[in-house]
C-alpha positions in Angstrom: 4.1 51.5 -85.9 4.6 54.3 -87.7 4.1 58.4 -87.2 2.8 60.1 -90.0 2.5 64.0 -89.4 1.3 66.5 -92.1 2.0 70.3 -90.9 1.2 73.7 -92.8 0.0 76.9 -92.7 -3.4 77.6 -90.7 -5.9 76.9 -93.9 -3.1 74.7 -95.8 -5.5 71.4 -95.6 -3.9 69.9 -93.2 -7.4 68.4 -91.2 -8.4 67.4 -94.6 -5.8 65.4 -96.1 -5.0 63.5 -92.8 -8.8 62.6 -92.2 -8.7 61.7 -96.2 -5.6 59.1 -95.4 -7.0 57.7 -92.2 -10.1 56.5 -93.9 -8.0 55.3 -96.8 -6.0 53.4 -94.5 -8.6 52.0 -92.5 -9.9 50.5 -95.6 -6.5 48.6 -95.8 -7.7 47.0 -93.0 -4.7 49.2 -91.4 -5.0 50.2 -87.3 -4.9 54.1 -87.3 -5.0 56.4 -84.4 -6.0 59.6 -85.0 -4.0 62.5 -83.3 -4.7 66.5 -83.0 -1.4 68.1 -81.6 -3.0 71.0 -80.4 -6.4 69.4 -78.9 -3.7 66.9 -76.8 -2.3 70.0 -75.8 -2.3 70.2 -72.1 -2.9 74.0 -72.3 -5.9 73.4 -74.4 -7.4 71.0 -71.7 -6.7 73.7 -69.0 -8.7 76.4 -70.6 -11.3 73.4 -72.1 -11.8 72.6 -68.0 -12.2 76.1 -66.8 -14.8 76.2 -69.4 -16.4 74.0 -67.9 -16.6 73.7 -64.5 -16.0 77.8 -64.3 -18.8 79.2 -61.7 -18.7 82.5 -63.8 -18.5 80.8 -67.0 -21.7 78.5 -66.5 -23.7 81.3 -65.1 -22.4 84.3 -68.1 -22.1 81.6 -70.8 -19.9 83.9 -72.0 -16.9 81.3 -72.3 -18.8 78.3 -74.1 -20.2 80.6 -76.6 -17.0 83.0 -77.2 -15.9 82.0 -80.5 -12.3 80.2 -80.1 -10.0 82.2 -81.7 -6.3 81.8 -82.7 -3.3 83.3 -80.8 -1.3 86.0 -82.2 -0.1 87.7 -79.8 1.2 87.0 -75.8 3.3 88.1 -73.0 6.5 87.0 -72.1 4.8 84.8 -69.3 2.1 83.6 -71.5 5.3 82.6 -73.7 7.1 81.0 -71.2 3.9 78.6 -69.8 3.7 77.9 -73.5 6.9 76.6 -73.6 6.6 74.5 -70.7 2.9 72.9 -71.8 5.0 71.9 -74.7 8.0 70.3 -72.8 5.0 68.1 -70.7 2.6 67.2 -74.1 6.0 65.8 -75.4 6.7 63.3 -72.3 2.9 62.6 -72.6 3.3 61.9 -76.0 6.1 59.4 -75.6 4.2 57.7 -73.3 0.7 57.4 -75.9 3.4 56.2 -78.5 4.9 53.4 -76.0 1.1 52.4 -74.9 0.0 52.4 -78.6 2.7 50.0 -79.8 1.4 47.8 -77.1 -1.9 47.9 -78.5 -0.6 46.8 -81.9 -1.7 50.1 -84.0 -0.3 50.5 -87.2 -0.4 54.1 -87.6 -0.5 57.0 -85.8 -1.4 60.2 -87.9 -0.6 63.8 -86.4 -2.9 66.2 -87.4 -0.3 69.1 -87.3 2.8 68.2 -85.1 5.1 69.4 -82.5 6.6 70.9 -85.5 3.7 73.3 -85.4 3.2 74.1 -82.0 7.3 75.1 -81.9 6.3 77.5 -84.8 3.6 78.9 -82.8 6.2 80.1 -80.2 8.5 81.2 -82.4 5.8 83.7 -84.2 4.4 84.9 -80.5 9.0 85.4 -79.8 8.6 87.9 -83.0 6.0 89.9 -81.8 8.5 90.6 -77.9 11.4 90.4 -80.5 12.7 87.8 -77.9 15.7 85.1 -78.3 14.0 81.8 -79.7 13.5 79.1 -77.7 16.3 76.4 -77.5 15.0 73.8 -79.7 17.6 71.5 -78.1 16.0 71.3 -75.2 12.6 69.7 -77.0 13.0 65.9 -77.3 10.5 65.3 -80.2 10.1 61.9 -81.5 10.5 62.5 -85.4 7.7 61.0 -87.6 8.9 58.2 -89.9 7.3 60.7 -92.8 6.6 64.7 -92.0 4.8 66.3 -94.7 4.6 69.8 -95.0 2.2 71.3 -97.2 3.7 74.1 -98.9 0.9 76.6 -99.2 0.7 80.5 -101.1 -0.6 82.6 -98.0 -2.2 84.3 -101.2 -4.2 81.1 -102.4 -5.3 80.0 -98.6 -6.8 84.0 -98.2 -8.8 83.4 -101.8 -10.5 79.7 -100.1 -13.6 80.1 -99.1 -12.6 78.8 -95.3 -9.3 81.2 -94.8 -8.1 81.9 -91.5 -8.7 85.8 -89.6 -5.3 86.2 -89.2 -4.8 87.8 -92.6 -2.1 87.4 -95.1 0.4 88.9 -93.0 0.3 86.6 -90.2 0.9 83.6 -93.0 3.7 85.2 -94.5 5.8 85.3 -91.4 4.9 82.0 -90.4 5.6 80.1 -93.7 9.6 82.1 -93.4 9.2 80.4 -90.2 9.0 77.1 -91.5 11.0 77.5 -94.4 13.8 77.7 -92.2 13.1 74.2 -90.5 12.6 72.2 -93.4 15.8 70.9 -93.7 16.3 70.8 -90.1 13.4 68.4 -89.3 13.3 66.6 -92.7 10.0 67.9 -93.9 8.5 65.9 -97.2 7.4 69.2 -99.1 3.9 69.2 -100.9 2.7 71.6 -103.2 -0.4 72.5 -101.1 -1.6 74.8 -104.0 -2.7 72.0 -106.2 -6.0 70.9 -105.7 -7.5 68.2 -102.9 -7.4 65.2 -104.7 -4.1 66.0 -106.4 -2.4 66.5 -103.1 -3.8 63.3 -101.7 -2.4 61.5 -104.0 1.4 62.9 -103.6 0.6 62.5 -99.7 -0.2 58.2 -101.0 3.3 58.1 -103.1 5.6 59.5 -100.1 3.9 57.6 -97.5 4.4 54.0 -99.9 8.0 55.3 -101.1 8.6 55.9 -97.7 8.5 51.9 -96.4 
């Protein structure tokens, strides 16, 4: 079985180009599970629950209709649960690649990574100018192919879906990943280009890559 993750900046293509190669694969006849790091994320399913089943919540409907928007900022405990969501979705994680194996899939592919969430908490460190988080301590299991899409902060703000962050916000975390490329192996991919172009160079590493 094999992990196939494709990371980025927010408004990169990442959702795209995965959901482009899972229906490309699945036409192979190929066994693909689909995966959303940050929707496995057990943070995410805390705040999805309260949501839920909040007494305040159902009766204001003021958290089912909030639109969800992106973290950019957090405390130094907000920081530090963050860190330790991430330490549990990784031994959860282990254990949905041991049970799909038994199941006999073929594929698994990541829509953004643990690659990306570990960015996230080194941005929120900037903001506290705070000593980054020993990666050491994070046991991820590394994709067979991690694809980066290498994306202008200025041509994602010009799309017509481009994050509210702003341009700021994207420039700090691309020198964020820049510095990990090497470290976690990253296949780079011109994510300027346009869709069908990138697709195709994501089809080339993936077959180079057997």
């Amino acid at each position: 079985m094999r992990i196939i993750s494709i990371s980025g900046l927010d408004g990169s293509g990442k959702s795209t180009q995965i959901q482009r190669l899972k229906k490309y694969l699945e036409q192979k006849k190929c066994k693909v599970f689909y995966f959303h790091a940050i929707k496995f994320s057990l943070g995410k399913k805390i705040i999805e629950i309260r949501n839920r089943y909040c007494l305040i919540c159902r009766l204001s409907g003021k958290c089912k209709t909030q639109k969800e928007k992106s973290v950019t900022r957090a405390n130094l405990f907000q920081i530090k649960l963050r860190e330790i969501f991430l330490k549990i979705d990784l031994w959860r994680f282990k254990n949905l690649v041991k049970k799909l194996k038994k199941e006999k899939f073929d594929y698994i592919l990541s829509d953004r990574y643990f690659y990306d969430s570990f960015i996230n908490i080194l941005f929120l460190n900037l903001n506290l100018n705070l000593k980054n988080y020993p990666e050491t301590k994070l046991k991820i299991i590394k994709p067979e192919l991690a694809i980066y899409l290498q994306t202008d902060p200025a041509v994602i703000m010009s799309r017509k879906r481009k994050p509210e962050q702003g341009i700021d916000y994207l420039k700090k975390k691309k020198e964020l990943y820049a510095n990990k490329i090497l470290k976690w192996n990253l296949k780079i991919i011109n994510g300027n280009q346009d869709e069908e172009k990138v697709f195709q160079e994501i089809k080339n590493s993936l077959f180079k890559n057997q």
